[in-house]
C-alpha positions as a LaTeX table, in Angstrom:
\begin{tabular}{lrrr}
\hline
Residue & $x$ (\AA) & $y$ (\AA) & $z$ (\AA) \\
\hline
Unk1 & 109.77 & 129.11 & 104.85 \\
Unk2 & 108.22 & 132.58 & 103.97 \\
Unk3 & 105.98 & 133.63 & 100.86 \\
Unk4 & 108.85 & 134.66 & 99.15 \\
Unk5 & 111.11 & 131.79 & 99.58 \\
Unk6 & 108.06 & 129.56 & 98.19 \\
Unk7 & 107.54 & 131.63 & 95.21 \\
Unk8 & 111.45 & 131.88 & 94.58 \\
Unk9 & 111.40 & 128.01 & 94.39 \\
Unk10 & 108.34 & 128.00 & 92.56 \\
Unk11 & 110.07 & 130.02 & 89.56 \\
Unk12 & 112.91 & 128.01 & 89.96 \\
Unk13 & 110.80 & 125.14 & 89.21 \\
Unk14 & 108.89 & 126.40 & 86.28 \\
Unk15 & 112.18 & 127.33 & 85.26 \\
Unk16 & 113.04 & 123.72 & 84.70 \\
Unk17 & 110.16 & 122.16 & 82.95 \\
Unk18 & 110.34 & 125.11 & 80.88 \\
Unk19 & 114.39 & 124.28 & 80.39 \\
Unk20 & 113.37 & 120.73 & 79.93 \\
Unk21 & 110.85 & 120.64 & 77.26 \\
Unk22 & 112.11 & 123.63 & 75.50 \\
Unk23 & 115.55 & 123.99 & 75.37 \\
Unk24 & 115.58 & 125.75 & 72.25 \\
Unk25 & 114.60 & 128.55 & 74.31 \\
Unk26 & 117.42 & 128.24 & 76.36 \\
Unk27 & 120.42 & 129.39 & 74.63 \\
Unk28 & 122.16 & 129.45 & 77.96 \\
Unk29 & 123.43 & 126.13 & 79.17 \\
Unk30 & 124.61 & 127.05 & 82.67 \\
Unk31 & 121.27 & 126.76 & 83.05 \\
Unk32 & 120.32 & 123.50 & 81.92 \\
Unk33 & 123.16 & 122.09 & 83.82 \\
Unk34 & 121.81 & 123.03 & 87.18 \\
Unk35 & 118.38 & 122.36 & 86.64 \\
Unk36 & 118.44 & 119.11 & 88.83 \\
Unk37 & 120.17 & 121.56 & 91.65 \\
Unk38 & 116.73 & 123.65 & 90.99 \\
Unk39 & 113.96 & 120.67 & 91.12 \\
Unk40 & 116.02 & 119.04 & 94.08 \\
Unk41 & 115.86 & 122.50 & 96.32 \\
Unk42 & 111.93 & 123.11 & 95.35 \\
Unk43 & 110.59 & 119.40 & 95.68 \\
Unk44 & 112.82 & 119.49 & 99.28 \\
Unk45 & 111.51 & 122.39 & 100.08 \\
Unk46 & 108.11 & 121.36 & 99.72 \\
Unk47 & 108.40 & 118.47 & 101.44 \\
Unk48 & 109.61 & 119.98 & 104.54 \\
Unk49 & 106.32 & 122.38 & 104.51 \\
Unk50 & 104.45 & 119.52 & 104.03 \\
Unk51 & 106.03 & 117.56 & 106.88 \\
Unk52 & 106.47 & 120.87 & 109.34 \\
Unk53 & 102.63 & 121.24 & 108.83 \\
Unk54 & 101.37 & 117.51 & 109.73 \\
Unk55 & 103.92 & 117.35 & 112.54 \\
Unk56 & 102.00 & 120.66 & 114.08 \\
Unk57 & 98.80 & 119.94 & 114.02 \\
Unk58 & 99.55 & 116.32 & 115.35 \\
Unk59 & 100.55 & 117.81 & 118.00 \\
Unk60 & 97.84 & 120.63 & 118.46 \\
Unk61 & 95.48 & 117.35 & 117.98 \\
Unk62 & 97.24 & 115.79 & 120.91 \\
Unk63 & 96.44 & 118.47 & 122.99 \\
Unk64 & 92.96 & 118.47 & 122.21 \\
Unk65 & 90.59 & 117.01 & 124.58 \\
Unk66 & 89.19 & 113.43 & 124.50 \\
Unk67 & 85.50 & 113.04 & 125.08 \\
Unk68 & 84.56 & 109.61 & 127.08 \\
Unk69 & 81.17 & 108.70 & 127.05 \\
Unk70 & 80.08 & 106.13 & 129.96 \\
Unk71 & 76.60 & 104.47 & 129.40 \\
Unk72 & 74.42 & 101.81 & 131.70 \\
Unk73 & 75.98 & 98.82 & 129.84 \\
Unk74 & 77.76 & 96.20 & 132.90 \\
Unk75 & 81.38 & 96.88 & 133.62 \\
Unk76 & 81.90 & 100.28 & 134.86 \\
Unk77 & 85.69 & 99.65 & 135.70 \\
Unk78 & 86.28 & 99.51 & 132.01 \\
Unk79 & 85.53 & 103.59 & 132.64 \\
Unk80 & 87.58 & 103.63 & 135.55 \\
Unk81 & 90.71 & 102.29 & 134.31 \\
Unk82 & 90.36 & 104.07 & 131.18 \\
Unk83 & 89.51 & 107.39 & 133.48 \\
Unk84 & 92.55 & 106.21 & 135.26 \\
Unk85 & 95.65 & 105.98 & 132.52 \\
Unk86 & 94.51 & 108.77 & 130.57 \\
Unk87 & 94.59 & 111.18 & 133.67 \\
Unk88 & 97.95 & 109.61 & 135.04 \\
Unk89 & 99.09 & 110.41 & 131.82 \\
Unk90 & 97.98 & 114.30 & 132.08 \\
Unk91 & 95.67 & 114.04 & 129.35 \\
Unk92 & 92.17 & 116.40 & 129.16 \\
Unk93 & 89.33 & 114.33 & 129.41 \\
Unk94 & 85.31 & 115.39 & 128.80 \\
Unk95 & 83.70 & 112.85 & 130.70 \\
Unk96 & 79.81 & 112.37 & 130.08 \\
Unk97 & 77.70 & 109.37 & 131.70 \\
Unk98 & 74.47 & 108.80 & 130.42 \\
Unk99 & 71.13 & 109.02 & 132.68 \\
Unk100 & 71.15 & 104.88 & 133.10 \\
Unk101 & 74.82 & 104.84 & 134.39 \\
Unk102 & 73.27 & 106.34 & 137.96 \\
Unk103 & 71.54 & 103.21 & 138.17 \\
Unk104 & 73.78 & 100.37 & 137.48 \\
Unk105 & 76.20 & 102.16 & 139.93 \\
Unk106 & 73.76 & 101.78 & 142.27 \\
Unk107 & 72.91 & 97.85 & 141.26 \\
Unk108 & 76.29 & 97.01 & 141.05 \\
Unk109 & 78.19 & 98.64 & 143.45 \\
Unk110 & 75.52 & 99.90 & 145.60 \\
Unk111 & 77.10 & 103.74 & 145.14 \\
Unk112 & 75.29 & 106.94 & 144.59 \\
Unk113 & 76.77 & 108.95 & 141.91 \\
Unk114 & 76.77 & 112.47 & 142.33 \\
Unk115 & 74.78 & 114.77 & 139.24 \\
Unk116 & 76.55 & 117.71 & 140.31 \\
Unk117 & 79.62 & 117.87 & 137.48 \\
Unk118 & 82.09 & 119.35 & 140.37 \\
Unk119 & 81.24 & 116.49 & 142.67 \\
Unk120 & 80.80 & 114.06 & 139.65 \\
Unk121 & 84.56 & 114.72 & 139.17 \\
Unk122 & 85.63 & 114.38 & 142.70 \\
Unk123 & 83.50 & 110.86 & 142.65 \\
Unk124 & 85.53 & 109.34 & 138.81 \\
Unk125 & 88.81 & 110.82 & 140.57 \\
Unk126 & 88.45 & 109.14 & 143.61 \\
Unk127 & 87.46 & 105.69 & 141.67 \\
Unk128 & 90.56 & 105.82 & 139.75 \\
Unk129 & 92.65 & 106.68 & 141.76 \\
Unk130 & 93.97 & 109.87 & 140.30 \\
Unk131 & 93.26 & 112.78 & 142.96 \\
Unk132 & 95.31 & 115.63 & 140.84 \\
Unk133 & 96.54 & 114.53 & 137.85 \\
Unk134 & 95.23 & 115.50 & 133.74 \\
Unk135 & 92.04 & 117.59 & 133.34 \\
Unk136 & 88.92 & 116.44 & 134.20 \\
Unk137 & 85.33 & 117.98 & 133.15 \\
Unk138 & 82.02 & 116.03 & 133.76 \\
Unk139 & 78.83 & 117.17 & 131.45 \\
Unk140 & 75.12 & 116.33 & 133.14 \\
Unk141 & 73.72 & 113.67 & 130.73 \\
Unk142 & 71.17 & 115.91 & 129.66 \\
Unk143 & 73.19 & 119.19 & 128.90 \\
Unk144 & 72.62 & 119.42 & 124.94 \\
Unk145 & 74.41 & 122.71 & 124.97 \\
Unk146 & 77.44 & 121.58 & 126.19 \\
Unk147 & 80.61 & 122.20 & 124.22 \\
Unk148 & 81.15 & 118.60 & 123.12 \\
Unk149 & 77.66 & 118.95 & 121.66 \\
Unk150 & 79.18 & 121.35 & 118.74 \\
Unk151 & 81.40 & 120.24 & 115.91 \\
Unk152 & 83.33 & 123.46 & 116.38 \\
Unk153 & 84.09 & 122.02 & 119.73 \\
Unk154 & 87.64 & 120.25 & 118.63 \\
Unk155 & 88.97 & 117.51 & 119.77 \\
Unk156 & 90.58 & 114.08 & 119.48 \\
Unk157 & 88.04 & 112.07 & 119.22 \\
Unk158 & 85.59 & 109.66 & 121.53 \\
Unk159 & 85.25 & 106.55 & 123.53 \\
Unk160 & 82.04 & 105.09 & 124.62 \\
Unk161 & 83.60 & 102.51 & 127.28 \\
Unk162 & 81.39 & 100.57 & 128.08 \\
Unk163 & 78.95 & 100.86 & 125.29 \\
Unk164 & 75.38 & 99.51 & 125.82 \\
Unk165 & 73.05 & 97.95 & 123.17 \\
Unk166 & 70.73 & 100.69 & 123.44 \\
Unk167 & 73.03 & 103.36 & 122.34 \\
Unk168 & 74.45 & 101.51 & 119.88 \\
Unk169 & 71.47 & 101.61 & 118.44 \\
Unk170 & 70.53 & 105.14 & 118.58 \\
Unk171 & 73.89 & 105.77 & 117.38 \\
Unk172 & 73.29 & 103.71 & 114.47 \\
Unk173 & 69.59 & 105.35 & 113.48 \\
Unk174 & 71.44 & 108.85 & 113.93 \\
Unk175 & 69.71 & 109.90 & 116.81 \\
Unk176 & 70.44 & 111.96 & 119.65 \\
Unk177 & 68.10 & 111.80 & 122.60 \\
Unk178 & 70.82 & 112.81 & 124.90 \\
Unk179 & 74.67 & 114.52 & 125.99 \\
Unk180 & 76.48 & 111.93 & 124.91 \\
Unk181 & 74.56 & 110.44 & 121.66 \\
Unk182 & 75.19 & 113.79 & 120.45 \\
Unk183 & 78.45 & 114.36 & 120.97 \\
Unk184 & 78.97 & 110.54 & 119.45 \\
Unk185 & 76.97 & 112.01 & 116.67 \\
Unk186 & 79.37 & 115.02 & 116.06 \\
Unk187 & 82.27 & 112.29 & 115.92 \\
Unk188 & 80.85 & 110.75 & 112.82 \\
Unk189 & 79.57 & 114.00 & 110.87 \\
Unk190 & 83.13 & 115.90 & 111.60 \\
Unk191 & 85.33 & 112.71 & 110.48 \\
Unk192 & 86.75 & 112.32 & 113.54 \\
Unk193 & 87.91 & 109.05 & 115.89 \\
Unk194 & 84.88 & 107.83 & 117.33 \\
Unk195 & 85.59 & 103.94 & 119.48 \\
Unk196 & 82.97 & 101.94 & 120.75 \\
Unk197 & 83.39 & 99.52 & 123.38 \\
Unk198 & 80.03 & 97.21 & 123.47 \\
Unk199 & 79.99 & 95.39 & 126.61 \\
Unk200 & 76.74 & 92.37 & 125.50 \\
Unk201 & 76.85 & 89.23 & 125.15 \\
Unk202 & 75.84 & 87.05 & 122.91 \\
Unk203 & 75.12 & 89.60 & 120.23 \\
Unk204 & 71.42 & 89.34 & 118.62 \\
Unk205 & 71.57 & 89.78 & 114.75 \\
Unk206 & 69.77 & 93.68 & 115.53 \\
Unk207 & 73.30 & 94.11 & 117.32 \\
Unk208 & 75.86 & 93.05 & 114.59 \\
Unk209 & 73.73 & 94.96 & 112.03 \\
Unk210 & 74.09 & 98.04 & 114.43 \\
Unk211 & 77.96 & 97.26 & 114.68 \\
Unk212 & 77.67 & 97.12 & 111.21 \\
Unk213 & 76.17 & 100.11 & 110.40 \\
Unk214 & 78.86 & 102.29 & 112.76 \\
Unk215 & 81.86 & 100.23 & 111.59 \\
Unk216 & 80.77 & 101.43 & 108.09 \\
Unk217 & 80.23 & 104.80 & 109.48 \\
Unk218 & 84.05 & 105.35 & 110.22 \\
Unk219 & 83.29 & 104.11 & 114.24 \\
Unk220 & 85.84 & 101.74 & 115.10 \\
Unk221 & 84.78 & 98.92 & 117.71 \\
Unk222 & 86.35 & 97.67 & 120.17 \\
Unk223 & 84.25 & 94.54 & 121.87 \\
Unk224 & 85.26 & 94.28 & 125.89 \\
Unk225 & 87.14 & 90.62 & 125.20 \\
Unk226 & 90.06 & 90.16 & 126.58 \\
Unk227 & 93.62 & 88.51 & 125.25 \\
Unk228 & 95.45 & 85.76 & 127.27 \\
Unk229 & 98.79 & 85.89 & 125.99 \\
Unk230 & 100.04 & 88.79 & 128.70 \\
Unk231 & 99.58 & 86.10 & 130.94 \\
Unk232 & 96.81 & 88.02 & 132.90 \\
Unk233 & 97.41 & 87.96 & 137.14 \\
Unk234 & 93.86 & 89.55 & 138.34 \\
Unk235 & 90.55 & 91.45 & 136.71 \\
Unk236 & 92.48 & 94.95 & 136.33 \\
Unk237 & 94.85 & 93.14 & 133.95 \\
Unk238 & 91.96 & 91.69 & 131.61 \\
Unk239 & 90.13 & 94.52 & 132.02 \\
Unk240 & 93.77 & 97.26 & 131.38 \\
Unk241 & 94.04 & 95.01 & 127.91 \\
Unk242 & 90.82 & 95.89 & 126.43 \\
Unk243 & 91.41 & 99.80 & 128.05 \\
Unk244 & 94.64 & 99.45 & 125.75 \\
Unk245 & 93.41 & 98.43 & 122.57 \\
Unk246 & 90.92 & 100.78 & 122.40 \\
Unk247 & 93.19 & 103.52 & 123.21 \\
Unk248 & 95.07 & 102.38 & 120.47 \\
Unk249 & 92.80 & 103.62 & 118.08 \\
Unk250 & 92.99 & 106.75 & 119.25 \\
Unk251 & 96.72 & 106.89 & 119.01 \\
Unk252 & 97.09 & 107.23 & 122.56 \\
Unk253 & 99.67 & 104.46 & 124.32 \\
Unk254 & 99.33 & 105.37 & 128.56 \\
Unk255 & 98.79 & 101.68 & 129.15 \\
Unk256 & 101.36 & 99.56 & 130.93 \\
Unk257 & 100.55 & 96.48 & 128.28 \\
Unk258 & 102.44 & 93.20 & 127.59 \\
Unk259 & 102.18 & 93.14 & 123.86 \\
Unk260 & 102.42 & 90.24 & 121.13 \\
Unk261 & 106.01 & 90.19 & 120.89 \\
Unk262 & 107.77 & 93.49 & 122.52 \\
Unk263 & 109.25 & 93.84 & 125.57 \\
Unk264 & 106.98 & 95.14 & 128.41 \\
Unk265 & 107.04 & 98.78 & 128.19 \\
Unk266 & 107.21 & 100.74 & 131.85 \\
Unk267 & 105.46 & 104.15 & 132.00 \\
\hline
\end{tabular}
């Protein structure tokens, strides 16, 4: 609709609550009697703006980037699966580990990963099995310049799969020693979708008052527990239903998942 079709309807309109509550005005009756034509065309034209405008820039959201943030907390293939759907599903992903993820890759898995981002990408591509697929971009942990580092920077949001204690609570105090506490930062002070996955257990009562403090915060968290009624064959499928619900937050559905009810979807 141009600026002239808007304003044309906006006459029209003022046309009709002038016609309505002054008739007297009005000698000319034609008028009166299409006055519901007039309010009908303006209010429907106004609601297709309305709806031709969030239908855009849901989809220029969509193709915004997702930042996922990968700290030293246990369970690194809750990255890799997650690394795994979204690029199958040629999404953009800015991927950022933090400085303790080098070490529990070596504890756990007894694997070296590279610091160099181009190699770093090679090494979460390999992992997950997705040699070509989406776009992939690593950040060095402690690159504070980075682009995800800026609230100008858009994008659709960020995960922090797993999520330790020890960023949670940084996150929670508002500070940003590092990459990816920043960019989790930036999240929260631009309004944007910001999902935690804390992978602790039990929880002290420093933890739920951290959880607390984010969930209040606009964060939305996601703890790594698992559902049983997708009747769950192996690890990948405990671990793909957690990977799931925290993508739904984001508004992102790239997970072949047995829900509550619906017929198993096939991507």
């Amino acid at each position: 609709m141009t600026n002239d079709q808007q304003l044309e309807n906006l006459r029209r309109f003022h046309l009709f609550l002038d016609t309505a509550l002054r008739p007297e005005r009005h000698l000319n009756q034609s008028r009166i009697s299409v006055q519901y034509d007039i309010v009908s065309s303006y209010l429907f034209s106004i609601s297709t703006y309305f709806f031709s405008r969030t239908y855009c820039l849901k989809i220029m959201t969509n193709n915004y980037p997702l930042i996922v943030g990968v700290t030293g907390a246990s369970g690194l293939i809750y990255a890799v699966r997650t690394l795994k759907y979204l690029l199958e599903a040629d999404r953009a992903v800015e991927l950022v580990a933090s400085k303790s993820t080098y070490m529990v890759w070596q504890s756990e898995q007894n694997i070296r990963m590279p610091a160099e981002p181009t190699l770093q990408e090679e090494f979460w591509r390999e992992k997950a099995g997705v040699p070509n697929s989406g776009k992939l971009r690593c950040h060095p942990w402690q690159d504070v310049g980075a682009n995800i580092a800026s609230g100008s920077f858009r994008t659709q949001g960020m995960m922090i799969i797993p999520c330790s204690m020890s960023t949670l609570g940084k996150l929670a105090a508002g500070l940003s020693s590092d990459l990816l506490e920043r960019a989790a930062d930036v999240q929260l002070k631009e309004g944007r979708k910001l999902v935690l996955v804390p992978r602790e257990t039990p929880f002290s009562l420093i933890h739920l008052r951290n959880l607390t403090t984010l969930a209040e915060a606009g964060a939305r968290i996601v703890p790594a527990i698992p559902a049983w009624y997708h009747n769950p064959q192996t690890i990948e499928d405990l671990v793909d239903f957690v990977v799931a619900r925290a993508l739904d937050q984001l508004g992102i559905d790239c997970v072949p998942l047995k829900r509550w009810k619906e017929e198993e979807k096939s991507h």
